[in-house]
C-alpha positions in Angstrom: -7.6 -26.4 15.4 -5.4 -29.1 13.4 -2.9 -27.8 11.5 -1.5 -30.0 8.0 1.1 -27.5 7.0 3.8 -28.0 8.9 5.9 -25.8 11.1 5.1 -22.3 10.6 7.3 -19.4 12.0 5.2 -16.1 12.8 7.0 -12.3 13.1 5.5 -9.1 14.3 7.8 -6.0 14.4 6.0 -3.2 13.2 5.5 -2.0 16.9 8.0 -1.6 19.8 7.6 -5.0 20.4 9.3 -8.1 18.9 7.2 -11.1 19.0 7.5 -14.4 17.8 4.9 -17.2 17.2 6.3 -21.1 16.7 2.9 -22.9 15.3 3.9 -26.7 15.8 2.9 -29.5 13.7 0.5 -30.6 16.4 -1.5 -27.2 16.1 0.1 -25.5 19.5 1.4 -22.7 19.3 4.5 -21.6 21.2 5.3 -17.4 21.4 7.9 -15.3 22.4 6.9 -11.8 22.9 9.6 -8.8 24.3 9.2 -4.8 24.8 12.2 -3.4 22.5 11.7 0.0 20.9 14.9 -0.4 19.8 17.7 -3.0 18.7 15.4 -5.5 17.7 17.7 -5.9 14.2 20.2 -7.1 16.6 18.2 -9.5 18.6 15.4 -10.7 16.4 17.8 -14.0 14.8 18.9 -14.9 18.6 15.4 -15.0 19.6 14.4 -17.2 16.6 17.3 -19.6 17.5 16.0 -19.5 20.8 12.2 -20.6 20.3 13.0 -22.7 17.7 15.4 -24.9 20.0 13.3 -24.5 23.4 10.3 -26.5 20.7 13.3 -29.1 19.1 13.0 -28.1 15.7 15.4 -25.8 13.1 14.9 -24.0 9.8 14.8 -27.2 8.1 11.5 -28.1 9.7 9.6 -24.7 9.0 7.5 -24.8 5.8 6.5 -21.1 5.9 6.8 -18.0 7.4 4.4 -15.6 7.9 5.5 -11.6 9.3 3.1 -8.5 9.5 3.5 -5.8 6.8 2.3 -2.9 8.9 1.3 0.1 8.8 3.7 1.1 12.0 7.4 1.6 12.1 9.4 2.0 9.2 12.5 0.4 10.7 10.3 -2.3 12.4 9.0 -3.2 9.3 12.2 -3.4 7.3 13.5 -5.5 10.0 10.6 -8.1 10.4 9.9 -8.1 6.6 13.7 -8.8 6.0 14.0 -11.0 8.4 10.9 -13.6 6.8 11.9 -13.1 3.6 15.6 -14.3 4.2 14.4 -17.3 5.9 11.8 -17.7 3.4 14.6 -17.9 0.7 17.0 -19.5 2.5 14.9 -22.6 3.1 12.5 -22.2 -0.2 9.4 -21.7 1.7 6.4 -19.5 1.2 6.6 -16.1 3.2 3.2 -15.0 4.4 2.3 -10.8 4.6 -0.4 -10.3 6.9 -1.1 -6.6 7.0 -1.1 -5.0 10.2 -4.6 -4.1 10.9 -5.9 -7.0 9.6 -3.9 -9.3 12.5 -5.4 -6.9 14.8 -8.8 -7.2 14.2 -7.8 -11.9 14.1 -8.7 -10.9 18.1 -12.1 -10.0 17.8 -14.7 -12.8 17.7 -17.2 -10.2 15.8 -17.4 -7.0 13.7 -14.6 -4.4 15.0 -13.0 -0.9 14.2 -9.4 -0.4 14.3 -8.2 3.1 14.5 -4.7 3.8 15.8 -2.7 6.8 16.8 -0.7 7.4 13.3 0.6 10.5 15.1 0.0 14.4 13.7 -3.4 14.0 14.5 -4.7 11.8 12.4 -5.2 7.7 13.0 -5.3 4.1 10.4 -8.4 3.1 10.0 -10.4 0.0 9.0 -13.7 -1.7 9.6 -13.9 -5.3 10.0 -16.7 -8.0 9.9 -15.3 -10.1 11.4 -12.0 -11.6 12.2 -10.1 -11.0 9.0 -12.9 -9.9 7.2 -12.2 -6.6 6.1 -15.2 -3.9 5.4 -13.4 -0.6 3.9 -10.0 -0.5 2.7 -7.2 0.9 5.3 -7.1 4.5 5.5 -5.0 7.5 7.4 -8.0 9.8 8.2 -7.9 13.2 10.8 -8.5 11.7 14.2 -12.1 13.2 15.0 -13.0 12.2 11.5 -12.0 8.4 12.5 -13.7 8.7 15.8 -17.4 9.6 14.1 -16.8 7.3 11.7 -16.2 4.7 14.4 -19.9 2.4 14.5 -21.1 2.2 17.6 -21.8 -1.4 17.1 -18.2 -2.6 17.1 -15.4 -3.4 19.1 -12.6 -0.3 19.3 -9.3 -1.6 18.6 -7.2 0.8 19.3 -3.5 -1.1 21.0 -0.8 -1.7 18.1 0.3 -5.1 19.3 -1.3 -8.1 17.1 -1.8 -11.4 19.2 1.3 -12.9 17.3 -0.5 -16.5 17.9 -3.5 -15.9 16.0 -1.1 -14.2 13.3 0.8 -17.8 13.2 -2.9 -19.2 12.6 -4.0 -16.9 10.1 -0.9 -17.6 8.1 -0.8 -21.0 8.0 -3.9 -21.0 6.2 -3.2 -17.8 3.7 -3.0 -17.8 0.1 0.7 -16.8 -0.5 -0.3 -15.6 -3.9 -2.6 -12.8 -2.3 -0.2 -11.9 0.9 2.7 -11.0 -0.2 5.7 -9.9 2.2 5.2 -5.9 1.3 4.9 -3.3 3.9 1.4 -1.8 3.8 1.9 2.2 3.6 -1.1 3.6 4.2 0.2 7.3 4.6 2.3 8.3 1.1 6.2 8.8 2.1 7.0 11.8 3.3 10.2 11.8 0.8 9.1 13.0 -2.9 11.5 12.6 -5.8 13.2 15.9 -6.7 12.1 16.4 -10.5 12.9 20.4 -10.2 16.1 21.1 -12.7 16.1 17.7 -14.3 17.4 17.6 -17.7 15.4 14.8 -19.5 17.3 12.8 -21.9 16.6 12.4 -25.6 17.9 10.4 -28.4 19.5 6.8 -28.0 
């Protein structure tokens, strides 16, 4: 697959994982992928230094950057999404959001179901044509409930770690204007705003 866009840095935290995806001008793509449940705030700018030299290139030759926006951890997400979105304005490049289980379904040649353990017994859930091609919006639904609603005639995703190369791919060829570098929360925030006792103000 020939690539015209440049070089295009790819980030996946949103799982205790941090992987990295180089795609090169040439269309190869280069990854660097590491088990860390923790720290990856700390290591995830090392790493980039270090696949970015190991290919001979720097920021000044990346000409987007593409990160998944989750669902999945909340810290993991802050730290991928802040981490494109620093080097996206740092270097006045495009940052790409590719939401979470849409990269994971990028690994399925045909129509697949991705329902993952979204813990208190319930699971996110999405039906897919295709790679990328999305069939009902992403959902948080009871865990049985997902599992009936699972067709039989697709491909179960059910692991949280994205093929960060095929993320790379998919980026490279997004419309920045429709993936934009916002986590995806598909459960609402367990934190509500305290309204009880507020005085509202008038006048002014």
């Amino acid at each position: 697959m020939s690539q015209k866009t440049g070089v295009i840095l790819a980030i996946d935290t949103a799982a205790p994982r941090l992987q990295l995806a180089l795609l090169r001008a040439d269309g190869t793509v280069d990854v660097s992928v590491e088990d860390m449940a923790t720290g990856q705030a700390e290591a995830i700018f090392g790493r980039i230094a270090d696949l970015l030299a190991r290919n001979g290139v720097g920021y000044p030759d990346l000409t987007r950057v593409v990160t998944t926006t989750g669902p999945g951890s909340f810290t993991g997400l802050r730290i991928g999404l802040s981490a494109a979105r620093g080097v996206g304005l740092a270097r006045g490049i495009p940052v790409i959001g590719v939401p979470s289980l849409l990269a994971l379904s990028l690994a399925v040649e045909g129509p697949s179901t991705v329902l993952l353990d979204a813990r208190r017994d319930e699971a996110y859930f999405q039906i897919f044509a295709g790679p990328g091609l999305a069939v009902t919006p992403p959902d948080i639904l009871p865990m049985a409930l997902a599992q009936a609603a699972t067709p039989p005639d697709t491909v179960l995703i059910s692991s949280p770690f994205v093929d960060i190369a095929l993320v790379a791919r998919y980026g490279a060829l997004a419309d920045p204007a429709t993936h934009l570098p916002e986590a995806t929360y598909v459960r609402d925030a367990d934190a509500k705003p305290q309204t009880a006792g507020r005085v509202e103000r008038t006048g002014a």
